[in-house]
C-alpha positions in Angstrom: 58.3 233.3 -50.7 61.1 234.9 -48.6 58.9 234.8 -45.3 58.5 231.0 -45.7 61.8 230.3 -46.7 63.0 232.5 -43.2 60.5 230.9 -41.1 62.1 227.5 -41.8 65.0 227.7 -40.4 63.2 229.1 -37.0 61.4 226.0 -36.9 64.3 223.8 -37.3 66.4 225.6 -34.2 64.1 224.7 -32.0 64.5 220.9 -32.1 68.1 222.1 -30.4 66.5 224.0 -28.0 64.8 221.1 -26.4 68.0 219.1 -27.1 70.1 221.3 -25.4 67.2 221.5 -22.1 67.1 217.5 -22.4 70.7 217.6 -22.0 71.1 219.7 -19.0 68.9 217.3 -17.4 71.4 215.0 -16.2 73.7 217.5 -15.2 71.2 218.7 -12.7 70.5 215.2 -11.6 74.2 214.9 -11.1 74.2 217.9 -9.0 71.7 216.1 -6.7 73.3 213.2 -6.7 76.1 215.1 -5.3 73.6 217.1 -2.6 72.8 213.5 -1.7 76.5 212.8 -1.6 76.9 215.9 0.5 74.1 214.5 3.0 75.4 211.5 4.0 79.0 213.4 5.6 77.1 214.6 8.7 75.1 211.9 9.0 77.7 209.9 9.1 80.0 212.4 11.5 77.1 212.2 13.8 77.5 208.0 13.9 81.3 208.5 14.6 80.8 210.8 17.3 77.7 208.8 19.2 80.4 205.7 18.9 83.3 208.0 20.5 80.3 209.4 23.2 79.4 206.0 23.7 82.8 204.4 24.2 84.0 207.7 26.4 81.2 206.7 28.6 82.2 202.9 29.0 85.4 203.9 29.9 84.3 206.7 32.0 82.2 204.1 34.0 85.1 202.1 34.2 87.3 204.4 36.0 84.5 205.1 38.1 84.0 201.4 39.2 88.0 201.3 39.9 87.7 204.1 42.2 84.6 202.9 44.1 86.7 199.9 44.3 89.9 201.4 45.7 88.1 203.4 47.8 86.0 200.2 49.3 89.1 198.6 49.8 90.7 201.7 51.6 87.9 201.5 54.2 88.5 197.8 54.7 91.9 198.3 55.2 91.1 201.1 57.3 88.7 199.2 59.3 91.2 196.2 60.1 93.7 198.1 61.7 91.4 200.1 64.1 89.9 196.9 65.1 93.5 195.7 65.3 94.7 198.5 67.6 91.7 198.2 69.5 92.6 194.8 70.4 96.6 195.0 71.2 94.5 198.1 73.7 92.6 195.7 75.5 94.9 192.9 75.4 97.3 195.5 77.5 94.6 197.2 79.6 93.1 194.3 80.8 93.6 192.0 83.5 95.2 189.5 81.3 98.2 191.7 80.7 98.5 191.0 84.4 99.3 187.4 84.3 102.0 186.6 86.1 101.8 183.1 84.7 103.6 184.2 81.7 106.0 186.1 84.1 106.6 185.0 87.3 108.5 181.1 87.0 108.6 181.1 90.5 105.4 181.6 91.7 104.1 179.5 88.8 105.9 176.8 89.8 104.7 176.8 93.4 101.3 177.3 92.5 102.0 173.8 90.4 103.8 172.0 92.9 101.2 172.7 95.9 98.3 171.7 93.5 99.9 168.5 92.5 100.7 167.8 96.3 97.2 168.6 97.2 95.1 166.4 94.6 97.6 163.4 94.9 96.2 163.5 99.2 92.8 163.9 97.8 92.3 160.8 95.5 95.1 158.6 96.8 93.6 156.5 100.1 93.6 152.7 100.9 90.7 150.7 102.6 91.9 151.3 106.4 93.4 154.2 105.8 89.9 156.7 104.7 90.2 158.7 108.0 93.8 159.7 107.1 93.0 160.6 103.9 89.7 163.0 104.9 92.3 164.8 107.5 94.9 165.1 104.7 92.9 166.2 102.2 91.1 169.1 104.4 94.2 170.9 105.1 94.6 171.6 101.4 91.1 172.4 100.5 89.1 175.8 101.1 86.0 177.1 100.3 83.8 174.9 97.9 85.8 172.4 97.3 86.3 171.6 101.1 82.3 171.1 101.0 82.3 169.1 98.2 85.0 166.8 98.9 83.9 166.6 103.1 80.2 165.4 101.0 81.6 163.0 98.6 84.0 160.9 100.6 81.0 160.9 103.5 78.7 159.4 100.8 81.8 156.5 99.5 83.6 156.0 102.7 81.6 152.9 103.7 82.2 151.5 100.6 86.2 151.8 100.1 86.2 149.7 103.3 84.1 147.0 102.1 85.2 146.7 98.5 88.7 147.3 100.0 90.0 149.6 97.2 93.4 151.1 96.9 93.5 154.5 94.8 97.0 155.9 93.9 96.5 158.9 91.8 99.4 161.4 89.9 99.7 164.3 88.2 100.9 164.2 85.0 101.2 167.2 83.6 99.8 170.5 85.3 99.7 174.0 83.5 98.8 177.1 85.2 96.3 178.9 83.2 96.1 182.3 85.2 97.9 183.8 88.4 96.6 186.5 89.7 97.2 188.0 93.3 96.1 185.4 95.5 93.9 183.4 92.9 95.6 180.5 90.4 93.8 179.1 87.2 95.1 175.0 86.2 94.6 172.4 83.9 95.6 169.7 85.6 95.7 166.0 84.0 96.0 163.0 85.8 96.4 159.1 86.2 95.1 157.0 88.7 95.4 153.3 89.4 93.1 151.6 91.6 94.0 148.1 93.3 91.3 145.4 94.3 92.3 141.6 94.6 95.5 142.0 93.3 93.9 143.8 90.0 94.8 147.0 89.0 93.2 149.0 86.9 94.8 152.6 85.0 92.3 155.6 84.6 92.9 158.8 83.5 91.3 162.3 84.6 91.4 165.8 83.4 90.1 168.5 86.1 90.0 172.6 86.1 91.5 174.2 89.6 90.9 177.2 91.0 93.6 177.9 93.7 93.5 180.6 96.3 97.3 181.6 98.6 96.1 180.8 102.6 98.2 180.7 105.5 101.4 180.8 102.9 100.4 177.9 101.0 98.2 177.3 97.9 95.1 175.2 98.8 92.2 173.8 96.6 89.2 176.3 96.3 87.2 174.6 92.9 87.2 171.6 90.9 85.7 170.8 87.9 86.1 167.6 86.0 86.3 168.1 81.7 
């Protein structure tokens, strides 16, 4: 009787064994809930550093495109002002820095006066008077011009006398282009009024002159109408 009586109480302990086991069991589910805890800190530390990576590298690129810019810009700048000094090297080196047009009022103004003189003889005749013009108007032309006016008038003089026109012709307004050493450049623009049976009629004519200094005067060399 005494062994079953001690045996009882054996059997009765272990219902708090396995109570005691069952009760751990949470407190070991807790401590993998905090592992799991635990796992998301570097996973997450690795998400805020890819975002820092990823915004270093924007603005990385950005300072990068700002240089390539400024340094674009440099060359530009660069470029523009040897192209600039280039220019103020020819303008000085070449024969245009030589223009004593933009110098010499004098001779500018002789060149002008002699021209004006010269084309008014040229295009100003009356009916019986063709023969004094042609003489006229040789002593102030030279070269191709001389051939081309001798040419023309040879071609109209018949009919000036039979249509008995009067030509008066004036220059207006002359500017000397170029003056070089012996050789003139002019815009000359002009207005000529021709007379036939008491009718007159108003043109106006713009020519380019090339002059050349002869025998101490300037005389006719080219014409061209525009």
């Amino acid at each position: 009787m005494e062994d079953d009586s001690q045996a009882k109480p054996h059997l009765e302990t272990q219902p708090e064994s396995l109570s005691a086991t069952d009760t751990e069991r949470p407190a070991s589910d807790t401590a993998a809930g905090g592992l799991d805890d635990q796992d998301d800190g570097p996973e997450a530390t690795d998400a805020a550093s890819k975002a820092a990576g990823a915004a270093s590298g924007r603005t990385s690129r950005a300072v990068g495109w700002r240089r390539i810019a400024l340094v674009a810009l440099a060359v530009v700048l660069l470029a523009a002002g040897v192209a600039f000094l280039y220019e103020a090297h020819q303008t000085r080196s070449t024969p245009s820095a030589e223009n004593h047009a933009l110098t010499d009022t004098e001779a500018t103004n002789r060149v002008a006066g002699d021209v004006d003189n010269a084309l008014a003889r040229m295009f100003s005749y009356t009916p019986n008077g063709t023969d004094a013009t042609e003489k006229s108007a040789r002593s102030v032309l030279t070269g191709r011009a001389a051939r081309q006016y001798g040419e023309l008038f040879d071609r109209v003089r018949s009919d000036l006398a039979e249509q008995k026109v009067s030509l008066t012709t004036v220059a207006v307004r002359t500017g000397v282009v170029e003056l070089h050493d012996g050789t003139a450049k002019l815009l000359v623009f002009l207005d000529q009024t021709s007379r036939r049976d008491a009718k007159e009629t108003y043109a106006a004519a713009q020519l380019s002159v090339t002059a050349r200094f002869e025998n101490d005067r300037w005389r006719i060399a080219d014409i061209q109408t525009r």
